[in-house]
C-alpha positions as CSV (number, residue, x, y, z in Angstrom):
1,X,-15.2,7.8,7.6
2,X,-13.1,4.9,5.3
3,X,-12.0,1.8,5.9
4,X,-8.7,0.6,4.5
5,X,-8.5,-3.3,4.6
6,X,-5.5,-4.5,3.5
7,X,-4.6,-8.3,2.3
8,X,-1.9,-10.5,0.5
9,X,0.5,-10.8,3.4
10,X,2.3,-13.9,4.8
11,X,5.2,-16.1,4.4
12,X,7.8,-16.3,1.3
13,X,10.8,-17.5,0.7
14,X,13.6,-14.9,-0.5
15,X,13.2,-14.7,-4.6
16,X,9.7,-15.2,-3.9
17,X,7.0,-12.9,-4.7
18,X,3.2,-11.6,-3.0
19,X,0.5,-9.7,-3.8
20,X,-0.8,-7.5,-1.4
21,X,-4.4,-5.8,-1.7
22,X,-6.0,-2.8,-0.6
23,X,-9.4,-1.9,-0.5
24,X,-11.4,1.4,0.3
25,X,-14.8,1.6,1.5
26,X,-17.1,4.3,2.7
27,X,-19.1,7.6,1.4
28,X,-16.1,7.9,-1.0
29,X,-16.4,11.0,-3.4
30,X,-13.2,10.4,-4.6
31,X,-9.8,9.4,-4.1
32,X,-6.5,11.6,-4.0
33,X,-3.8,9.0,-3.4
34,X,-3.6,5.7,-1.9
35,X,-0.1,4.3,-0.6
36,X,1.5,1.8,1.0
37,X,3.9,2.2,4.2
38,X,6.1,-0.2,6.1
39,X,7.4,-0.8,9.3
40,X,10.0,-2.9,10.3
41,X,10.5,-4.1,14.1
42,X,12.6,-1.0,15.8
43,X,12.7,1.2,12.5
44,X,10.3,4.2,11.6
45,X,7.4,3.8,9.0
46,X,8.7,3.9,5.4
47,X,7.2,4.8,1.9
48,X,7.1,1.8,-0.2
49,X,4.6,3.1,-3.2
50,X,2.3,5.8,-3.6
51,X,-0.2,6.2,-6.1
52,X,-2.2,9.5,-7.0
53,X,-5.5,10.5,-8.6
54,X,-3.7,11.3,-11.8
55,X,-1.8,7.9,-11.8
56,X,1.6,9.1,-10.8
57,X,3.7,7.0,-8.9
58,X,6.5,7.2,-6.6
59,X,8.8,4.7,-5.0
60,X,11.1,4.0,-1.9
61,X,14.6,3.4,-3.2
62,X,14.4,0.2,-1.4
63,X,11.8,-1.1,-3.5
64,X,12.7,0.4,-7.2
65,X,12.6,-1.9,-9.4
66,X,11.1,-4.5,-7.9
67,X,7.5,-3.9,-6.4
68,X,4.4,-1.9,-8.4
69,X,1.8,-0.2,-7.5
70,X,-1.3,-0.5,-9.4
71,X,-5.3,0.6,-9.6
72,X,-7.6,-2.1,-9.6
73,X,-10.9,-1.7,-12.0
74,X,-12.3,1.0,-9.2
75,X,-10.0,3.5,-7.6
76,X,-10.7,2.2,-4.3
77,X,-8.7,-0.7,-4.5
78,X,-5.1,-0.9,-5.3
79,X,-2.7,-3.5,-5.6
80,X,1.3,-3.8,-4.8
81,X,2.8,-6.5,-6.9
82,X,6.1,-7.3,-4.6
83,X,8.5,-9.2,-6.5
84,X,12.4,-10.9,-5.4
85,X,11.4,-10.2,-1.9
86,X,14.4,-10.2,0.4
87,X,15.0,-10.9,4.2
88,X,15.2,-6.8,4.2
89,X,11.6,-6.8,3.4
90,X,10.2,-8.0,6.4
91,X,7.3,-5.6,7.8
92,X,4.1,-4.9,8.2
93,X,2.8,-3.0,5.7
94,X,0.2,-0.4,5.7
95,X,-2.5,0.8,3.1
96,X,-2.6,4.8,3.6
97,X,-4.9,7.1,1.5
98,X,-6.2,10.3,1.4
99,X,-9.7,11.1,0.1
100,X,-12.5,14.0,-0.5
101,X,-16.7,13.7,0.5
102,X,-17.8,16.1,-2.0
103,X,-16.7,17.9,-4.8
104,X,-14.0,20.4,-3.5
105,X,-14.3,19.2,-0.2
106,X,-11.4,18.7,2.2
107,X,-8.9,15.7,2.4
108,X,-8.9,12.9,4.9
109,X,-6.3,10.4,5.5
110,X,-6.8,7.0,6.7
111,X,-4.4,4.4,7.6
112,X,-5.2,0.3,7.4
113,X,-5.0,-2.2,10.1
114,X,-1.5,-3.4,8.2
115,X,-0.7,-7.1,7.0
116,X,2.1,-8.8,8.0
117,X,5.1,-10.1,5.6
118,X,7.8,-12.2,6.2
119,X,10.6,-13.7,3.8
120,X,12.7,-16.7,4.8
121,X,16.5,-16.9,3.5
């Protein structure tokens, strides 16, 4: 079982920018990819970064540009640096990431608990 605890979220004005966090815990052998999801009120869950074991990343075309997704010092915590956040960008957004027990071992995926963002115009 892992825990994804997500943190960072809250209030900015449009221009602004936040930091959200992610961290991992549990019998982690290792990690395959960690991402983060949003969901707007009324609209389906979106990819906003994702992050694999071999440090490739891949972006929403909302976000291009403008928010990165980064590996802190251990790979179970990973940053999204959100920057000239925008009315649009209102969500909650989720920490989502799949990893292995053992060696060769099957693939789990986990989703956070989610943190809230809001911009102001």
């Amino acid at each position: 079982q892992v825990q994804l605890v997500e943190s960072g979220g809250g209030l900015v004005q449009a221009g602004g920018s936040l930091r959200l966090s992610c961290a991992a815990s549990g019998s982690i052998f290792s990690v395959n990819n960690i991402a983060w999801y949003r969901q707007a009120p009324r609209k389906q869950r979106e990819l906003v970064a994702r992050l694999d074991g071999d440090n490739t990343t891949e972006y929403g075309d909302a976000v291009k540009g403008r928010f990165t997704i980064s590996r802190g010092d251990e790979q179970t915590i990973v940053f999204l640096q959100m920057m000239n956040l925008q009315p649009e960008d209102i969500a909650k957004y989720y920490c989502y990431g799949g990893f292995r027990f053992r060696s060769g071992g099957l693939t789990y995926h986990y989703w956070g608990q989610g943190t809230q963002v809001t911009v102001s115009s």
